[in-house]
N, C-alpha and C positions, 0 to 999 in steps of 0.2 A: 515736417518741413516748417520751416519758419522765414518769415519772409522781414529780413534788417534791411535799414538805409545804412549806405557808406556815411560817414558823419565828415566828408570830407565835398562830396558833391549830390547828396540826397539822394542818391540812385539807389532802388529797391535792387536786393539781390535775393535767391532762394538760397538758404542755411537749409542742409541735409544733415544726420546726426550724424553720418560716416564723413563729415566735411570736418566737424569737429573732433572728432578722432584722429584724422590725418593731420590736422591741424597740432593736436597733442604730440603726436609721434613727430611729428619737425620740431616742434618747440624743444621738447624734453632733449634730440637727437643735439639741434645748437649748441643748447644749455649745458651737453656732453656727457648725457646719460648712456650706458652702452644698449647695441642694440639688442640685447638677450634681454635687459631687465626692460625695456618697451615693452618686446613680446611679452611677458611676464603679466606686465600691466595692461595692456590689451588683450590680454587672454589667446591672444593667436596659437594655433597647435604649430605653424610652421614662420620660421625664422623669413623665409622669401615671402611671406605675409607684410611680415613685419618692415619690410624692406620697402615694399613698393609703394606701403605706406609713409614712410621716412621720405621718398624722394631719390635723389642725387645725394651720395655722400661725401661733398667735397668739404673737408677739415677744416676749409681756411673760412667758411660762414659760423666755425661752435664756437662759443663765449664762454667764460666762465660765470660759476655762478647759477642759481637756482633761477628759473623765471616765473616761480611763484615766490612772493616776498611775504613773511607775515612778521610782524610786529609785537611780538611774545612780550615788549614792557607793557601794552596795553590791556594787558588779562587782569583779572583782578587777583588776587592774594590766595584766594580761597574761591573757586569758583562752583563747588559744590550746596556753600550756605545762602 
């Protein structure tokens, strides 16, 4: 457990690590990953796992686009030497 302030009004909340997970699974779900390759990535044996984790599936909150952004000109040339 972890315990974060809102950085919006300093209120302590408890962070569970399955908070983060469900958190993963609506993000990725927006972002219009489908729901087999969640499961995949959550390791869930069953699809209704995976589901209850997602939420509400309603189409008109997915965005396009990744919601993890990374920055590939910022690597170096050779990042082995």
């Amino acid at each position: 457990m972890y315990a974060l302030r809102n950085p919006t009004d300093g209120t302590r909340r408890i962070v569970k690590p399955h908070d983060l997970r469900r958190t993963y699974a609506r993000l990725a779900w927006e972002t219009g990953m489908q729901p087999i390759a969640i499961q995949q990535n959550l390791g869930h044996a069953s699809l209704d796992t995976t589901l209850i984790y997602i939420g509400d599936l309603d189409t008109s909150h997915r965005q396009p686009g990744a919601f993890l952004a990374f920055n590939l000109g910022r690597l170096p040339d050779n990042p082995l030497m």
